[in-house]
N, C-alpha and C positions, 0 to 999 in steps of 0.2 A: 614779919609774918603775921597774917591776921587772916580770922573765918571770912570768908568771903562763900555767897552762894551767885553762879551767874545767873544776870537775870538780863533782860531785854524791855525797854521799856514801850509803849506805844500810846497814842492818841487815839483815845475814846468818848464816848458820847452815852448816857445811861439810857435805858430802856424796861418801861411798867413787864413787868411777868404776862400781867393781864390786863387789857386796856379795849374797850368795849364802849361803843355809844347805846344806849338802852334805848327801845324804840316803841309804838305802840303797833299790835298786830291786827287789833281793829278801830272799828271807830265809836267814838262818843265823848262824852265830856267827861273830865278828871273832877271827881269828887273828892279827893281825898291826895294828900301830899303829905307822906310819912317818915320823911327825913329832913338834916340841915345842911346846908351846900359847905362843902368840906369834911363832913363826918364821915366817920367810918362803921359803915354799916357790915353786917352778918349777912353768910349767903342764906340765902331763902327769905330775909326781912323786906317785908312791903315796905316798895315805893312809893309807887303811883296803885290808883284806887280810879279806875274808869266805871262811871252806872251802870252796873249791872241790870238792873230791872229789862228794858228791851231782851238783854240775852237771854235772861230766867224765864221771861213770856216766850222766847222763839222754842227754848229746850220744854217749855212745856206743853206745845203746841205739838213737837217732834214727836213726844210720848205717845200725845193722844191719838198722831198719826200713826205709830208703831202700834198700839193697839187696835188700832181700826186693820191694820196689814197681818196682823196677826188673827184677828177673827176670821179672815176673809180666807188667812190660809187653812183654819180649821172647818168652815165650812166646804171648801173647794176639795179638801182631802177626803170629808164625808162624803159626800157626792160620789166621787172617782172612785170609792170602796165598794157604794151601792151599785153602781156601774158594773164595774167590775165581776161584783155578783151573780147581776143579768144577765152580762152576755152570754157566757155560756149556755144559758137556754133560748138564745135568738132574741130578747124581750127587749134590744136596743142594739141600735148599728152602730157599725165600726165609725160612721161620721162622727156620731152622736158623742163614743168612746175618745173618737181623737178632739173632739172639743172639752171635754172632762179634762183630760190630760192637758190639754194646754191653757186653762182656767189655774188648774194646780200650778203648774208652774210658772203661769205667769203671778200667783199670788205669791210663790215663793219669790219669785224675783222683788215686786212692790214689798216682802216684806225684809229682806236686804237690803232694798234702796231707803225703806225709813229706820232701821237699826243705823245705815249710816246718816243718814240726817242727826238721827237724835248724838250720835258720837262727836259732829262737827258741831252742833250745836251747845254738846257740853264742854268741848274746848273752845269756843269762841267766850263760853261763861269765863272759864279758869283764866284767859286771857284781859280778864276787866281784872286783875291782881298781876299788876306785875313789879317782881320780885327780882330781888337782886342773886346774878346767878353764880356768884363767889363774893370770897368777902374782899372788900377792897375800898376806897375815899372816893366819894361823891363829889364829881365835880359842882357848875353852875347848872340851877335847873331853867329848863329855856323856855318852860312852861308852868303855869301855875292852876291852882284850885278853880276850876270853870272855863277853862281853856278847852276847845275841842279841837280834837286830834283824828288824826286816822296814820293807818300804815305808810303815808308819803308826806308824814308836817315833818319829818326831819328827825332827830335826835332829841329829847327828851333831857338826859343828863347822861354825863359820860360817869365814868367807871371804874378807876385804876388799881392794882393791886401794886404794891410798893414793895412788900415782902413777899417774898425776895427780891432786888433789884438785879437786871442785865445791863451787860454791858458789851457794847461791839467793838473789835477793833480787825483790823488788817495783819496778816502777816506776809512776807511776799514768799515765792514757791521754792527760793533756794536757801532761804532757814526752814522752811518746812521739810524740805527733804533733806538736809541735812540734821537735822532732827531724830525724822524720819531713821535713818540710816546709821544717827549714834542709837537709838533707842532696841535698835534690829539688832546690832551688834552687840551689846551688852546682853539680849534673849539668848543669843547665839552660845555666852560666853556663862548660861547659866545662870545671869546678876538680873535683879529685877529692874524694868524700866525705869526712866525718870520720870516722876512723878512734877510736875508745874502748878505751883501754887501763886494765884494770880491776886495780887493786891493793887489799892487805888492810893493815887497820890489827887491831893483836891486841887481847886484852882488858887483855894490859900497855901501851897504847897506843904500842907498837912498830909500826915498818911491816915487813910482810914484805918479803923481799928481793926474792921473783922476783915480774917481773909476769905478768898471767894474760892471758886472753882470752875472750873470748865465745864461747862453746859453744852456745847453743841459748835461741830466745825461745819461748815459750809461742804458739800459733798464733789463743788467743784470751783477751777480755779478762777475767777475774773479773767478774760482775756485784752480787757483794752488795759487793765493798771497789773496785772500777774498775781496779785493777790488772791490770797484765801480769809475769808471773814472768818470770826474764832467768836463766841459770845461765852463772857462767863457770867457766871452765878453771885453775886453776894447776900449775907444778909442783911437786912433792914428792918432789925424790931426799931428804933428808934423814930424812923421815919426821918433820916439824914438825906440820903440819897433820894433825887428830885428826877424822873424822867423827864431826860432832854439838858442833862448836864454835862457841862464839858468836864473831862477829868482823863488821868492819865493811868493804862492800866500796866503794874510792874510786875511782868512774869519771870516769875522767882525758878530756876531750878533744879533741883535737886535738896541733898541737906550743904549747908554752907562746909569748904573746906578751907585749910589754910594756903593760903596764897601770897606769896609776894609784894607787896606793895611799894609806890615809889610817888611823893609828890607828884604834879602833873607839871606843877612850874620847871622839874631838872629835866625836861624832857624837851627836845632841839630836832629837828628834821631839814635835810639835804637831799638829795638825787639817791641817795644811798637807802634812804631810807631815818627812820626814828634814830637816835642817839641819847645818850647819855654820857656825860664828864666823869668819871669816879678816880680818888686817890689813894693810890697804892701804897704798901707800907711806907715807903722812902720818901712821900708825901710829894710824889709825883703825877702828875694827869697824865691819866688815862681813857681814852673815849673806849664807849661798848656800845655797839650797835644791840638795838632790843627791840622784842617782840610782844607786845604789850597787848595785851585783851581789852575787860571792861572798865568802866568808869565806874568809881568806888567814894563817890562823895569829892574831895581834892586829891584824893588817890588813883593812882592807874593800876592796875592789875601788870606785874609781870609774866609772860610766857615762857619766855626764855631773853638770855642776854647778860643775867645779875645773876649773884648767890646771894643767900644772907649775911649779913656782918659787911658786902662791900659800904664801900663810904661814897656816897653822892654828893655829889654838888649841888644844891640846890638855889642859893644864892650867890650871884656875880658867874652865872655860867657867862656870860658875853666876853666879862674880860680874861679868861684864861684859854689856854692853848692845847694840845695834846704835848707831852714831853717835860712842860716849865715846872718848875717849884713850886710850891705854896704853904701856905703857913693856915691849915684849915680850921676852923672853928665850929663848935661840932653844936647845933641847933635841934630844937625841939621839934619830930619826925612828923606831929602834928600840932600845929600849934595853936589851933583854937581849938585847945581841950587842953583842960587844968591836968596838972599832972601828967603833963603825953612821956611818953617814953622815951631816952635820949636816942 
């Protein structure tokens, strides 16, 4: 008997949290180049640095347009008051009145259309700084100091955020609902669900240290492969974890319990199904048909088939029989591990 927790392993691939090509929104030449290709930059720290000057002339010009839209609507409204005034004593016509009024409002409109000049012209300025908009590693920059750009030269430098790293993998839809259906059943019975706790095996078959979490299922199922895509969370203060790594993801779950275990080598299969040799007090074979779960390192998980304390056969199952004698020799349950248990 040993803790065992079941787990399920899959084939995954990592994925940046956040991953962005930085681009420019207008045009002109890059003065300024505020980072080093690989660093890791702060959200909001300047990047790139486009001349300003053009944009601060255009936003200044916008101003003195909004001021000219705005006199124009102070005198149109004086006007339309004195108007106003008159008519009631005949001393100007209703023509006269309806041109007043549409002076006014068309000044109100010219002074709309340069309150938004001057608006698009102050974000065209804010747009000669452009900022990194999380924090994350600066890839290659694909342009440099005196380079001129506009919104269509392409990508500038990419962007990744590494912490936390994703990871994608597959499940198919009859462990999902089966799943599904233990997890229901244990609500039903009171017990709180099982919680899956996802960890990485690398491609050195190292296990990563931290474990991750479940971030986000897919809302439906693939229908050409049946699968459902599953992405979990890990963290990455280190900066281990590289987007676009092959690695394997081991969902762990529940808390481990004790479970049966059996070498994988005593284990024999026929038409009947899985098998095992075991000998009975009188040191006689015995075969026991078993029902085996998962894989546990060079261990199989038992379901059913065995108790604890039987005696396994583990070496020479070929040469014995169901029924014959033997003369057993009782070996080390694991045995690459110092000290294993007899």
């Amino acid at each position: 008997m040993e803790p065992v927790a079941t787990q399920f392993e899959f084939v995954a691939r990592t994925r940046a949290s956040e991953d962005t090509e930085i681009r420019a929104r207008i045009t002109g030449n890059i003065v300024e180049r505020n980072f080093a290709e690989g660093q890791v930059v702060q959200e909001g720290d300047l990047l790139y640095r486009i001349d300003p000057r053009p944009y601060r002339a255009a936003l200044n010009v916008a101003n003195a347009e909004l001021s000219q839209a705005r006199a124009a609507v102070d005198v149109a409204q004086r006007n339309l008051k004195r108007g106003e005034e008159l008519a009631p004593n005949g001393y100007i016509s209703d023509a006269e009145m309806d041109k007043l009024r549409g002076d006014y409002d068309g000044a109100l409109a010219s002074r709309e259309a340069a309150e938004a000049a001057v608006e698009r012209a102050s974000i065209d300025l804010d747009f000669t700084d452009i900022r990194a908009p999380f924090t994350g590693t600066a890839g290659r920059s694909q342009l440099s100091k005196g380079d001129l750009v506009n919104p269509t030269a392409g990508a500038l430098v990419t962007l990744v955020q590494l912490d936390p790293m994703l990871t994608d993998f597959d499940i198919d839809e009859q462990a999902l609902a089966e799943n599904m259906k233990l997890n229901q059943s244990r609500i039903a019975q009171g017990l709180d669900p099982l919680v899956y706790t996802p960890r990485l095996k690398l491609v050195t078959g190292d296990e990563y240290a931290q474990a991750g979490e479940i971030d986000y299922a897919s809302n439906r199922i693939n229908p050409s492969t049946g699968t459902v895509t599953v992405t979990a969370k890990f963290p990455n203060p280190d900066g281990m974890l590289i987007p676009g790594q092959f690695v394997r993801v081991v969902l762990r779950r529940g808390e481990a319990e004790m479970r049966l275990m059996i070498p994988q080598p005593s284990v024999l299969e026929d038409m009947q199904g899985r098998y095992v040799y075991t000998v009975a007090d009188d040191d006689t074979v015995v075969r026991k048909n078993v029902v085996l779960g998962s894989r546990q390192g060079i261990n199989w998980v038992v379901e059913s088939g065995l108790e604890e304390g039987d005696r396994v056969i583990v070496n020479g199952v070929q040469k014995v029989r169901p029924g014959i004698k033997v003369v057993p020799s009782t070996v080390a349950a694991v045995p690459h591990r110092e000290n294993a248990p007899q």
